[in-house]
Structures are given as C-alpha cells and as structure tokens.
FIRO-338809 format. One record per atom (N, C-alpha, C): x, y, z; residue in three letters. Coordinates in pm, whole numbers. Example, Ala and Ser with C-alpha at 12.3 -4.5 7.8 and 13.67 -1.06 7.14 Angstrom:
2
<vexmi east="1319" north="-569" up="780" residu="ALA"/>
<vexmi east="1230" north="-450" up="780" residu="ALA"/>
<vexmi east="1320" north="-330" up="780" residu="ALA"/>
<vexmi east="1285" north="-225" up="708" residu="SER"/>
<vexmi east="1367" north="-106" up="714" residu="SER"/>
<vexmi east="1290" north="3" up="787" residu="SER"/>
% end
This chain:
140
<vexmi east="1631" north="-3544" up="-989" residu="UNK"/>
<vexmi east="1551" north="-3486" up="-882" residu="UNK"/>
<vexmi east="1600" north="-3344" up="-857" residu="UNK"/>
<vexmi east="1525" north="-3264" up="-886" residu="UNK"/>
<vexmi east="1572" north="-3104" up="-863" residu="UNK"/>
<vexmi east="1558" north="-3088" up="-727" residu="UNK"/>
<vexmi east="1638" north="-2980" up="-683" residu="UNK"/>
<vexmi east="1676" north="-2952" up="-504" residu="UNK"/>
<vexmi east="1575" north="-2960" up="-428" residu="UNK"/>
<vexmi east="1434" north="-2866" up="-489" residu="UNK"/>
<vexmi east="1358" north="-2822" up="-386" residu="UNK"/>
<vexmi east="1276" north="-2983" up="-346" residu="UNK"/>
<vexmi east="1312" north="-3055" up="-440" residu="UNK"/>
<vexmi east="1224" north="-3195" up="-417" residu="UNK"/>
<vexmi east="1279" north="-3281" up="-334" residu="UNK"/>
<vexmi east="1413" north="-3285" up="-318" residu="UNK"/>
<vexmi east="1479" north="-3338" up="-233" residu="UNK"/>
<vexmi east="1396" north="-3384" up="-120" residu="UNK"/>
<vexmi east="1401" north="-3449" up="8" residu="UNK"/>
<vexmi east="1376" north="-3461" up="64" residu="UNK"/>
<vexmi east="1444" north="-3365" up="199" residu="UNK"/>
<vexmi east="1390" north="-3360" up="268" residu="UNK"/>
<vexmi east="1433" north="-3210" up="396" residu="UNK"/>
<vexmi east="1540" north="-3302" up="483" residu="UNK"/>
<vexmi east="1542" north="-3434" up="464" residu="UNK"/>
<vexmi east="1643" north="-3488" up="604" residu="UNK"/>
<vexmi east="1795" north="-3491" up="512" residu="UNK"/>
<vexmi east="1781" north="-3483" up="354" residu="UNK"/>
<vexmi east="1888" north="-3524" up="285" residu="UNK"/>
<vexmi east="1957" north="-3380" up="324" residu="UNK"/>
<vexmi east="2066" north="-3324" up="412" residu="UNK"/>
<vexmi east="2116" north="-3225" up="475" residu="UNK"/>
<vexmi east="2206" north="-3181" up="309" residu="UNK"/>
<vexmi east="2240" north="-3045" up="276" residu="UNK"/>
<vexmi east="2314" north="-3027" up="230" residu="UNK"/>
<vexmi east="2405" north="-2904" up="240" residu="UNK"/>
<vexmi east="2548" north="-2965" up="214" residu="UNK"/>
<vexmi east="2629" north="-2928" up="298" residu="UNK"/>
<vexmi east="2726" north="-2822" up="169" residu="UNK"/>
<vexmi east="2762" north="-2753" up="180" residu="UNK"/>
<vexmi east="2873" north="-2654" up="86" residu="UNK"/>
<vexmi east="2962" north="-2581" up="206" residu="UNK"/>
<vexmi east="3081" north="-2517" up="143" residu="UNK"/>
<vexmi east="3168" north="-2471" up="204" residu="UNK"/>
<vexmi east="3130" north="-2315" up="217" residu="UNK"/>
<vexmi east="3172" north="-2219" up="326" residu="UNK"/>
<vexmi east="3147" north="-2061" up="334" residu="UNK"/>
<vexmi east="3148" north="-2004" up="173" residu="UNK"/>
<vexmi east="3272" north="-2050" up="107" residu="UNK"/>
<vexmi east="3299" north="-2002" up="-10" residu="UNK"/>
<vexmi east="3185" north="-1987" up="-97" residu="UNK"/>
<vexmi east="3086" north="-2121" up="-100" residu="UNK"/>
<vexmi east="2990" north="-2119" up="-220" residu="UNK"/>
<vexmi east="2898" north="-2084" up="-156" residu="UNK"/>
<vexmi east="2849" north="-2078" up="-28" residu="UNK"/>
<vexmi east="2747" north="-1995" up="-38" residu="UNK"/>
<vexmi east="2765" north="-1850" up="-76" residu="UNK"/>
<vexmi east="2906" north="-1770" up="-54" residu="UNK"/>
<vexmi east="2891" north="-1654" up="-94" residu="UNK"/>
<vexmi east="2868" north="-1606" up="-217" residu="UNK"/>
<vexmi east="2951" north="-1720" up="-318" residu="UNK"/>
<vexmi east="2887" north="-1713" up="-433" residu="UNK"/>
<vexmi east="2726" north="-1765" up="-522" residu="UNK"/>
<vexmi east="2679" north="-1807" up="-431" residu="UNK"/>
<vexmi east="2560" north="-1822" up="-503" residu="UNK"/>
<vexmi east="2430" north="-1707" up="-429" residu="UNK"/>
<vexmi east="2480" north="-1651" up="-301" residu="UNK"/>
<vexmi east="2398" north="-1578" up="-219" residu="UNK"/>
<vexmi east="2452" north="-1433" up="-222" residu="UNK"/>
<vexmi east="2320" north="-1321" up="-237" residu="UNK"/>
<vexmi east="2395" north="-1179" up="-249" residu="UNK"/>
<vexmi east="2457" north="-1166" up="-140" residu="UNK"/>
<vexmi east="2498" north="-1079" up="-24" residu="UNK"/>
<vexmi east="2568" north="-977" up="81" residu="UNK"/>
<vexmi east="2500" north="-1003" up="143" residu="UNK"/>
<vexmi east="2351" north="-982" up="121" residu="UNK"/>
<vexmi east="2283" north="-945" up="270" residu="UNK"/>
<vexmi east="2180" north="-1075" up="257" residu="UNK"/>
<vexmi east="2178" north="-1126" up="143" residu="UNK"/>
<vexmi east="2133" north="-1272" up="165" residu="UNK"/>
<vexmi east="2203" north="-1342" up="238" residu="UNK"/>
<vexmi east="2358" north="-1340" up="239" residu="UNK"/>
<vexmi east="2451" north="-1457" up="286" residu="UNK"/>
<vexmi east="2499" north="-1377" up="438" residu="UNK"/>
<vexmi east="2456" north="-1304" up="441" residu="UNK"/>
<vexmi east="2462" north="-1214" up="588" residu="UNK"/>
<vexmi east="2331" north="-1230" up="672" residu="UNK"/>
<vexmi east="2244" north="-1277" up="648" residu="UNK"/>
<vexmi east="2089" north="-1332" up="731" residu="UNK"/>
<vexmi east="2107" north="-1432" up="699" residu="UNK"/>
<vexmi east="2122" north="-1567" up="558" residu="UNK"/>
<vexmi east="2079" north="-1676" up="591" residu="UNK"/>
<vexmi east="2201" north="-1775" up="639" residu="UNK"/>
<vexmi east="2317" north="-1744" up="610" residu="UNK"/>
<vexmi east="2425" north="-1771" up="688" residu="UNK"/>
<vexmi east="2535" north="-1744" up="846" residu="UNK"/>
<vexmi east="2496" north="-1621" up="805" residu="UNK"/>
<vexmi east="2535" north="-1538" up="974" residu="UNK"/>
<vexmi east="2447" north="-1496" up="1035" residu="UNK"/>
<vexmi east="2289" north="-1580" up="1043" residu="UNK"/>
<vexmi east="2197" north="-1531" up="1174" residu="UNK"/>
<vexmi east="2171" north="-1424" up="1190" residu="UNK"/>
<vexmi east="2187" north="-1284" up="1054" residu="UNK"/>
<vexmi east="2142" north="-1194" up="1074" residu="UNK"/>
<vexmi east="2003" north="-1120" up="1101" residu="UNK"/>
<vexmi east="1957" north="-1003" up="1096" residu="UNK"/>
<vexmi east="1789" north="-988" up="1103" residu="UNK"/>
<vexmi east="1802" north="-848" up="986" residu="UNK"/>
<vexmi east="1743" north="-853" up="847" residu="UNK"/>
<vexmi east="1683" north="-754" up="795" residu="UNK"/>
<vexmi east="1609" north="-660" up="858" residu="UNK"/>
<vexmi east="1610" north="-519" up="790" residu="UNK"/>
<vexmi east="1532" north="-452" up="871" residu="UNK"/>
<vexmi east="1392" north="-447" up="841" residu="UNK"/>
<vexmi east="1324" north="-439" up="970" residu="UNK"/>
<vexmi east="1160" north="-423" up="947" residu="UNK"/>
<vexmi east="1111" north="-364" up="830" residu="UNK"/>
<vexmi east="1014" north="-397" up="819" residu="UNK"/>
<vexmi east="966" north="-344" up="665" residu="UNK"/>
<vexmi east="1000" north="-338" up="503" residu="UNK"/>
<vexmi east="1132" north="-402" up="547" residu="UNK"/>
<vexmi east="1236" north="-291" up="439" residu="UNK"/>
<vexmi east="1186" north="-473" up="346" residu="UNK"/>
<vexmi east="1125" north="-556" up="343" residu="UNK"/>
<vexmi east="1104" north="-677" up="227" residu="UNK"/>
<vexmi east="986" north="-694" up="212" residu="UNK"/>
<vexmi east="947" north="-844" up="143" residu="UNK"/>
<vexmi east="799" north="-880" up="117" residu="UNK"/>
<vexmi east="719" north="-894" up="262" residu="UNK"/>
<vexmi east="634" north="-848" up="337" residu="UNK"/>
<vexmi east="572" north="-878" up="472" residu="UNK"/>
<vexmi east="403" north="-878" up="424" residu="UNK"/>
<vexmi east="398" north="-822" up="292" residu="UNK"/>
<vexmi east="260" north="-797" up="295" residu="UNK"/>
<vexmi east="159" north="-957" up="235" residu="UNK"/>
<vexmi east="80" north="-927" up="294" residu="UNK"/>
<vexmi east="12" north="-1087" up="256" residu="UNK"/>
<vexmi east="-78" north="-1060" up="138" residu="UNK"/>
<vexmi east="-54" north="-1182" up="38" residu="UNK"/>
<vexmi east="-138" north="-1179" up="-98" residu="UNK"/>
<vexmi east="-233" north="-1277" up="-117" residu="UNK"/>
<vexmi east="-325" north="-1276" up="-200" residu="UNK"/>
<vexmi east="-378" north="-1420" up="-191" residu="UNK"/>
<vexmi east="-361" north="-1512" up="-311" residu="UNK"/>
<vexmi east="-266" north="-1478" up="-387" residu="UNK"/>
<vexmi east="-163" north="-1525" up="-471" residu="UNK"/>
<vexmi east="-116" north="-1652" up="-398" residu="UNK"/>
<vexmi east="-156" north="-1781" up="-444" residu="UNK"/>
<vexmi east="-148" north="-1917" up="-462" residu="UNK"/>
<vexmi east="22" north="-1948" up="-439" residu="UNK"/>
<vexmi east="94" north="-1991" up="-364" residu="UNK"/>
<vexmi east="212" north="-2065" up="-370" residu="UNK"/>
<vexmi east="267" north="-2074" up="-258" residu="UNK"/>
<vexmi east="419" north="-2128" up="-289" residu="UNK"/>
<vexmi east="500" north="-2162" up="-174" residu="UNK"/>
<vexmi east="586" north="-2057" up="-101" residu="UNK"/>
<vexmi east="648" north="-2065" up="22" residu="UNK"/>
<vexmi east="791" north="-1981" up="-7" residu="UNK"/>
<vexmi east="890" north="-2075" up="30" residu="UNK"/>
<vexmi east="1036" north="-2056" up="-56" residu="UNK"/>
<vexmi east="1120" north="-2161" up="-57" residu="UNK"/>
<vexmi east="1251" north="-2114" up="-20" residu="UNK"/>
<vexmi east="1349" north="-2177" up="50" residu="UNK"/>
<vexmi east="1471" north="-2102" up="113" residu="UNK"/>
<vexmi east="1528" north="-2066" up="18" residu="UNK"/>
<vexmi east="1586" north="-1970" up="54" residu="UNK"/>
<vexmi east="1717" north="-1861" up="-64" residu="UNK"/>
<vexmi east="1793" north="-1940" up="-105" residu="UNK"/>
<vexmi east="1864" north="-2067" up="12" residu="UNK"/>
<vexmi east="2004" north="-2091" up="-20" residu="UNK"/>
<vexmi east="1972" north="-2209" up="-73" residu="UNK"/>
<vexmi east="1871" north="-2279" up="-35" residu="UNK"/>
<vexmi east="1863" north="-2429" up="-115" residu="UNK"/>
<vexmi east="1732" north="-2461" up="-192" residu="UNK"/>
<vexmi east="1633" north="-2426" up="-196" residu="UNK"/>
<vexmi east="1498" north="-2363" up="-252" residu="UNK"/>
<vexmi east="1440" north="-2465" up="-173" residu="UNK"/>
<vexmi east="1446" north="-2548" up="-75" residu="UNK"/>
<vexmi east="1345" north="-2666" up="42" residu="UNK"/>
<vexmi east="1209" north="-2541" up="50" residu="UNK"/>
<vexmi east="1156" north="-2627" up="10" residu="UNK"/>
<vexmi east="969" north="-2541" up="32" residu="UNK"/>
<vexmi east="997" north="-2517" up="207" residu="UNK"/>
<vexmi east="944" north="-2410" up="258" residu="UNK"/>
<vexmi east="927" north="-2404" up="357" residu="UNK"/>
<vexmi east="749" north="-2388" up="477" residu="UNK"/>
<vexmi east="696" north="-2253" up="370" residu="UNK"/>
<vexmi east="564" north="-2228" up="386" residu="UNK"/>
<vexmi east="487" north="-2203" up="336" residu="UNK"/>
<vexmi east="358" north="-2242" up="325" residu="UNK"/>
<vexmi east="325" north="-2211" up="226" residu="UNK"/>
<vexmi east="197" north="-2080" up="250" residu="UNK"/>
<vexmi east="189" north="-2017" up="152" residu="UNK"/>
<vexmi east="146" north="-1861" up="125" residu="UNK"/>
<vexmi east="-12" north="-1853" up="184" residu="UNK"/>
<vexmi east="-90" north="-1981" up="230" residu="UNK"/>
<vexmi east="-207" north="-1935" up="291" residu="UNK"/>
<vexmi east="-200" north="-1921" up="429" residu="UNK"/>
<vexmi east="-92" north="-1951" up="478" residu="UNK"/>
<vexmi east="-48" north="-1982" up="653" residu="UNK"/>
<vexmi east="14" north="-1822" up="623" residu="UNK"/>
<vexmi east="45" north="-1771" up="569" residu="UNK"/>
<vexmi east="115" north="-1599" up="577" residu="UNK"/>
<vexmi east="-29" north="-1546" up="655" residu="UNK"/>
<vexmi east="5" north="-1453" up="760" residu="UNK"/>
<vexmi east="-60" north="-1305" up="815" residu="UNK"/>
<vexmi east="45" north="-1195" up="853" residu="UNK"/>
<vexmi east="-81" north="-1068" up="835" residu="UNK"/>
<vexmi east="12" north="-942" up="897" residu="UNK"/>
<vexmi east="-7" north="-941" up="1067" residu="UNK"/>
<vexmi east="173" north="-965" up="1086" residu="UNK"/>
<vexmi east="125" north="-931" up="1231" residu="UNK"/>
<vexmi east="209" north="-786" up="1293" residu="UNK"/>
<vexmi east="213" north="-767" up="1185" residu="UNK"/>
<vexmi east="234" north="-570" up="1196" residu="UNK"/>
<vexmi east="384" north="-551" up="1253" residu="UNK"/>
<vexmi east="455" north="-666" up="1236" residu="UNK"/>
<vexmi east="609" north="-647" up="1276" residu="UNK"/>
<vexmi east="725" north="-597" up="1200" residu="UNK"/>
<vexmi east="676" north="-594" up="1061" residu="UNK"/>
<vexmi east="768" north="-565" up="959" residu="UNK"/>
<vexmi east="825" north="-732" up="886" residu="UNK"/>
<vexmi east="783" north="-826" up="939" residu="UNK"/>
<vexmi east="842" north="-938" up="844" residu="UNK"/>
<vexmi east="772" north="-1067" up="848" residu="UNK"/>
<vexmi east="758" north="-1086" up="699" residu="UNK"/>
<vexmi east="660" north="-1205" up="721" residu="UNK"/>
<vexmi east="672" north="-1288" up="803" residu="UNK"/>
<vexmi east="519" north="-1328" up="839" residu="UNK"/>
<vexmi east="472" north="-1419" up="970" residu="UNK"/>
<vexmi east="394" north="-1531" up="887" residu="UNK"/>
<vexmi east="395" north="-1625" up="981" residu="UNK"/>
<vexmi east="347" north="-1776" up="951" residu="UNK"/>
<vexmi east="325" north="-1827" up="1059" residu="UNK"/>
<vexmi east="218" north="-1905" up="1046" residu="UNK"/>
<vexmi east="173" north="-1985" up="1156" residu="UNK"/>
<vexmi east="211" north="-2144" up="1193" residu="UNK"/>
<vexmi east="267" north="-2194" up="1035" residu="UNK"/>
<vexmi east="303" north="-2303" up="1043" residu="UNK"/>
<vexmi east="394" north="-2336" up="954" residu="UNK"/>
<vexmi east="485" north="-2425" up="969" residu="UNK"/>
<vexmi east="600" north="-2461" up="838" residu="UNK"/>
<vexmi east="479" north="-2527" up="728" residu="UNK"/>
<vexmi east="583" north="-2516" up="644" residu="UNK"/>
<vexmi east="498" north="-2606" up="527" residu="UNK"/>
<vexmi east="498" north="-2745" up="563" residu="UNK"/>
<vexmi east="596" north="-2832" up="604" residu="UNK"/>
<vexmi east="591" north="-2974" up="663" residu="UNK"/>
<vexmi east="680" north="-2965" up="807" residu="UNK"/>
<vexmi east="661" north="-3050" up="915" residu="UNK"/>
<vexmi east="686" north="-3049" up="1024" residu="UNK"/>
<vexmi east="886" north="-3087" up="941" residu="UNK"/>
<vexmi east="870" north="-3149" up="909" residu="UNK"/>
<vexmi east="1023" north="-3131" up="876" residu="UNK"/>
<vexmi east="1121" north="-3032" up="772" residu="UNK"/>
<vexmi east="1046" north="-2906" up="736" residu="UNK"/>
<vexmi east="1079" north="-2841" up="688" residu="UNK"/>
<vexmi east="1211" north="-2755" up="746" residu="UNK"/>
<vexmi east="1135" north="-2729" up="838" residu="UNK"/>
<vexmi east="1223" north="-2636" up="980" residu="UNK"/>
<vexmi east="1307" north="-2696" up="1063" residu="UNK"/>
<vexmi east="1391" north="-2631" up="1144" residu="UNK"/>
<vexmi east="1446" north="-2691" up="1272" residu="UNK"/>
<vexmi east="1430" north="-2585" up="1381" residu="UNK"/>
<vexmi east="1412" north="-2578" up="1500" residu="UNK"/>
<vexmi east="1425" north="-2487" up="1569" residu="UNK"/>
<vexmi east="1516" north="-2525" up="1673" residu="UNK"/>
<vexmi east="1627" north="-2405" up="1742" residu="UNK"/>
<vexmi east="1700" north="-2387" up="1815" residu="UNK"/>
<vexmi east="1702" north="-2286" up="1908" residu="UNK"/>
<vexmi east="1737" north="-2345" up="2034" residu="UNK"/>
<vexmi east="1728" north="-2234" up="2163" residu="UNK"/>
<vexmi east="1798" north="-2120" up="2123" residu="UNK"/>
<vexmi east="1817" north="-1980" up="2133" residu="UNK"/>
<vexmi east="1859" north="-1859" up="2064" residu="UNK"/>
<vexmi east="1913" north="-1781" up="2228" residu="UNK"/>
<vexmi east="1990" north="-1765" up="2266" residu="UNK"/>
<vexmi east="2028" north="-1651" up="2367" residu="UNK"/>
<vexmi east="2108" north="-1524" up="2347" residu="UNK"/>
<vexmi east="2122" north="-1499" up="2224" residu="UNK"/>
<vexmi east="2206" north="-1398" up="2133" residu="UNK"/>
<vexmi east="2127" north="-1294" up="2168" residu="UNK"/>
<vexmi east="2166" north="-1165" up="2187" residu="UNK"/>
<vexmi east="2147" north="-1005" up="2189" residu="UNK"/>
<vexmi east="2060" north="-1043" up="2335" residu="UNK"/>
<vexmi east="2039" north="-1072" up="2435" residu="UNK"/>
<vexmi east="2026" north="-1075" up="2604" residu="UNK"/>
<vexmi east="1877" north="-1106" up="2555" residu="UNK"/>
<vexmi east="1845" north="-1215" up="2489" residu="UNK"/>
<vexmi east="1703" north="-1250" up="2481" residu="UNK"/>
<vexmi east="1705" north="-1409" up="2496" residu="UNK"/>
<vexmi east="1603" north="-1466" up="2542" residu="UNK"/>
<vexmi east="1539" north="-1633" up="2556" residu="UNK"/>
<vexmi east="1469" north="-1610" up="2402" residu="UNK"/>
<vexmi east="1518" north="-1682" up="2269" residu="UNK"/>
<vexmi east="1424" north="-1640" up="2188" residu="UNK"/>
<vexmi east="1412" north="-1827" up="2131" residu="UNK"/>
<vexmi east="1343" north="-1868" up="2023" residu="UNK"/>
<vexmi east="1378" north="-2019" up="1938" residu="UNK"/>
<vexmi east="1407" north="-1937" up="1829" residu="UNK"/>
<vexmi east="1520" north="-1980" up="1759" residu="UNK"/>
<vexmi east="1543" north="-1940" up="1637" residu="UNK"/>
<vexmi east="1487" north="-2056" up="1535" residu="UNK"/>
<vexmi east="1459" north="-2055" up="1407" residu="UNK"/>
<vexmi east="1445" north="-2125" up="1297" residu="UNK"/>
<vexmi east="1524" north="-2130" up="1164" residu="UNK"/>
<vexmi east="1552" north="-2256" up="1188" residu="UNK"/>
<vexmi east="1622" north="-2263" up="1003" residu="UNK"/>
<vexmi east="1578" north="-2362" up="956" residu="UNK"/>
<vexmi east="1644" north="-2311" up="818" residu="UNK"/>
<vexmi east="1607" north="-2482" up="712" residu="UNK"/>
<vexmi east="1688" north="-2588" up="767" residu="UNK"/>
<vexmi east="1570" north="-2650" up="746" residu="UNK"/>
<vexmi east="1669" north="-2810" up="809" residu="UNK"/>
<vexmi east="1711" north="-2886" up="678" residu="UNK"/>
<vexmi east="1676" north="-2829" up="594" residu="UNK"/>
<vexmi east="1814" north="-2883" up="499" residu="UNK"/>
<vexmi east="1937" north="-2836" up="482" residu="UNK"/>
<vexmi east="1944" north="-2685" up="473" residu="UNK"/>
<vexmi east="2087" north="-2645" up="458" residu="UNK"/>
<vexmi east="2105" north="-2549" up="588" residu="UNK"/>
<vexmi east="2046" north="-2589" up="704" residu="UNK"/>
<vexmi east="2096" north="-2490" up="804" residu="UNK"/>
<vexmi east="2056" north="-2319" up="777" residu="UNK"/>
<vexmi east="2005" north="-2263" up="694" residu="UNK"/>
<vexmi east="2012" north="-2121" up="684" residu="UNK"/>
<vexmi east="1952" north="-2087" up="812" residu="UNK"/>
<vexmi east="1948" north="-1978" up="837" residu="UNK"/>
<vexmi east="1905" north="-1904" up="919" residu="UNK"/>
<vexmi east="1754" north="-1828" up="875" residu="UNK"/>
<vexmi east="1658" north="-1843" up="954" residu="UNK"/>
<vexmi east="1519" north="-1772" up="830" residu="UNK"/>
<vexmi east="1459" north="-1697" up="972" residu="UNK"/>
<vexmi east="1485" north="-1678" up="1052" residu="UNK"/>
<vexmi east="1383" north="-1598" up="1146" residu="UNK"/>
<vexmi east="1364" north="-1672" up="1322" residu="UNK"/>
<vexmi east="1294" north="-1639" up="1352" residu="UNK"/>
<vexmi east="1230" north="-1697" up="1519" residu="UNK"/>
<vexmi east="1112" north="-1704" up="1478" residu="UNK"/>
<vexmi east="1067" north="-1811" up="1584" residu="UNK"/>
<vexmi east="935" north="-1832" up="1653" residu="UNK"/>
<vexmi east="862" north="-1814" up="1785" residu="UNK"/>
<vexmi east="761" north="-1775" up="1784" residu="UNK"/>
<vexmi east="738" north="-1699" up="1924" residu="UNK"/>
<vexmi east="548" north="-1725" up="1901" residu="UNK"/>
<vexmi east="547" north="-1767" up="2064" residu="UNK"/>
<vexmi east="391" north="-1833" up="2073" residu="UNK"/>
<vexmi east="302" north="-1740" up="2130" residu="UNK"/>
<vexmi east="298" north="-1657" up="2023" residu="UNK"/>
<vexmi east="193" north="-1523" up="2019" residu="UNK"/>
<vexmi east="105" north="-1487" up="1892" residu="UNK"/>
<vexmi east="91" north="-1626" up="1783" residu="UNK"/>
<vexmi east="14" north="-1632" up="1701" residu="UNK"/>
<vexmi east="-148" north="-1617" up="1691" residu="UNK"/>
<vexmi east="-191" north="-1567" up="1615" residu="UNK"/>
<vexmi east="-335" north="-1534" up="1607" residu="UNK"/>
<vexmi east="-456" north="-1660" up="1566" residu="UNK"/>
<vexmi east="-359" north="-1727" up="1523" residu="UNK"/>
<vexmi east="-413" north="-1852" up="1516" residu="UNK"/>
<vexmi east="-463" north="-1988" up="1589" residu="UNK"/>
<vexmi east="-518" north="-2100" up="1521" residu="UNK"/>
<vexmi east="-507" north="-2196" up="1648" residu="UNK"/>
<vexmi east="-373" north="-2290" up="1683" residu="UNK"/>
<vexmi east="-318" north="-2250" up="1612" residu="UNK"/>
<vexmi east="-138" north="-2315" up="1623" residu="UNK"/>
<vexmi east="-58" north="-2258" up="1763" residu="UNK"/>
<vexmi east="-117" north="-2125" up="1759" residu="UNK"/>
<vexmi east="-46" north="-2028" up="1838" residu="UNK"/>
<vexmi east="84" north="-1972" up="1826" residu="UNK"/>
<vexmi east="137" north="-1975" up="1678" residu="UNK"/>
<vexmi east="277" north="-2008" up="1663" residu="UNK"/>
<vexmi east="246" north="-1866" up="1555" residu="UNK"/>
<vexmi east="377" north="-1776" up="1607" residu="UNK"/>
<vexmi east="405" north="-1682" up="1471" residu="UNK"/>
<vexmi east="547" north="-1692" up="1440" residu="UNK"/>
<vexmi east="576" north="-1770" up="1316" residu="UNK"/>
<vexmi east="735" north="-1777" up="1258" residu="UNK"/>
<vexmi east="759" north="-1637" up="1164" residu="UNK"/>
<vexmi east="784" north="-1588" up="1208" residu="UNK"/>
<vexmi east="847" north="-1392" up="1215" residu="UNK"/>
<vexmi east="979" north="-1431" up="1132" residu="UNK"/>
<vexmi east="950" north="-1434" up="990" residu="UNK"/>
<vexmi east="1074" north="-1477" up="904" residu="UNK"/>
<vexmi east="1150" north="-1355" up="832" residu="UNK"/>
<vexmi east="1270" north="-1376" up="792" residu="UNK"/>
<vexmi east="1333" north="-1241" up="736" residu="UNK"/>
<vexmi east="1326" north="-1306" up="565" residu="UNK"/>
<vexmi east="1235" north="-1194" up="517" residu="UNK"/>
<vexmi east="1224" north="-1216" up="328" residu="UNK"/>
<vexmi east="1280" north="-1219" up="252" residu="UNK"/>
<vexmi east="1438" north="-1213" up="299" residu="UNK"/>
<vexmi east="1510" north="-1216" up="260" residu="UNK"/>
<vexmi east="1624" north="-1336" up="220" residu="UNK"/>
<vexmi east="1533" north="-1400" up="347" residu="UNK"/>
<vexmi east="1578" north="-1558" up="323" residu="UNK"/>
<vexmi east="1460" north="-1675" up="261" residu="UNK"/>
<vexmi east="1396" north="-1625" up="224" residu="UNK"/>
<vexmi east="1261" north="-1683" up="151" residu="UNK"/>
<vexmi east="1239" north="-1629" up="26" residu="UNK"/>
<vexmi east="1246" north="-1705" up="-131" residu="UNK"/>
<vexmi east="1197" north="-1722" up="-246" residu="UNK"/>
<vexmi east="1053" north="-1752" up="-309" residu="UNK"/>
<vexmi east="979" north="-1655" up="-306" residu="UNK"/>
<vexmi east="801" north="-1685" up="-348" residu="UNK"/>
<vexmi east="808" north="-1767" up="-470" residu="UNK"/>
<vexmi east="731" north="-1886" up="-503" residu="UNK"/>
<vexmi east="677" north="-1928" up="-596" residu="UNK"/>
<vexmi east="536" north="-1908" up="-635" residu="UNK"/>
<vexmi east="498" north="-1874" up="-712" residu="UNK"/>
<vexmi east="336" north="-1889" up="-752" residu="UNK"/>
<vexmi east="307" north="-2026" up="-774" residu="UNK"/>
<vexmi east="206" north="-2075" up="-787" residu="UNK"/>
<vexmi east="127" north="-2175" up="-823" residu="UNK"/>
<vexmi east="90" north="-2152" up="-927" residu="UNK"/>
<vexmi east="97" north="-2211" up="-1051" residu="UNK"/>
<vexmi east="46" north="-2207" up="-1201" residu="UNK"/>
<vexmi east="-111" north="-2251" up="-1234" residu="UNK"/>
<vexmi east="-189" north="-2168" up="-1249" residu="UNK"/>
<vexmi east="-322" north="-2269" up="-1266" residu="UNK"/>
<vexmi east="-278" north="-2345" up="-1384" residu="UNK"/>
% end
C-alpha cells in the first residue's frame, strides 16, 4: 500500500531529524514549524488541469484541484478538503490573532488556515501555503 493510500486516521509519526531530511528549508520551516510563505511567491493560480493536491511531507491527498479559486490573497484557496478526514483543524492564537489553523491529519504538517469568508456554498476558504502541497495531474 503506497503512503498516499493509506488511510488519513493511520497517523504517521517520524522524528525532527527525518523530516529535515526528506523536506527542503522552507518546506520543513511551513510544514513543520507553522510557518507562512510569502504571498504570491508559489502555485495560487487556478488551472483546470484535472487532479489532486497532496501533502509535502506524507503525500495524504488533501484537495482536490476543482474546489481551488482565486481569492486574490497570494495562496491557494479551497473551499473544501478533499475528504472530511483529510484535515484537522486547530484553534490558532499565534501573532495576536483568533485564527483555525489546518493540517494533515496524517502527519500533523502544518498547510495553512481556514476562515469563513468563502465564495462558495461551503463558505469556507482554506488559504493554504504551496508550499506544503504537491500537485498531481490526473492521467486521462
């Protein structure tokens, strides 16, 4: 069974050490230390290119690429996880804000906030850093 198939509750666990080695600097600096990339500076733009996006550190599908919009923030937005158990969300009070943060609920990374100012009927925009997300295409 390859990783990304895993199931999302099977948690997986490694030591600081290996994630640094399997994650660049500023990968293992956002999806491990709760960092935020800067605006603009990754993938934000929406395609209509068929697929998933899958976490950096463990490849768990997270969203998938028709739930992507621009919501003009600098980092991809989503309206919905790919499966309700994809994600986890946590109360966030870091830098003097009430925010929910989001991670993989398989390996804990860190992938962005959520905030209920979506354009959609979900009402939900998950404002992710691209840096912690791996695009797959879909193969016809």
């Amino acid at each position: 069974m390859s990783e990304q198939d895993k199931p999302a509750q099977d948690k997986l666990i490694r030591s600081e050490e290996e994630w640094r080695k399997r994650l660049t600097p500023e990968q293992y600096r956002v999806a491990r230390e709760a960092g935020t990339e800067r605006p603009f500076s990754g993938d934000h733009e929406v395609s209509p290119t068929p697929g998933t996006y899958h976490c950096i550190a463990c490849d768990a599908k997270l969203f998938d690429n028709d739930t992507k919009f621009d919501a003009g923030c600098g980092w991809p937005s989503f309206d919905r996880p790919y499966a309700d158990a994809a994600v986890e969300e946590h109360f966030d009070t870091s830098h003097g804000m009430r925010r929910v943060e989001v991670r993989c609920r398989r390996c804990e990374s860190h992938l962005g906030h959520v905030f209920p100012d979506g354009p959609t009927e979900t009402g939900q925009r998950y404002c992710i850093n691209s840096v912690s997300l791996r695009f797959k295409p879909i193969r016809a």
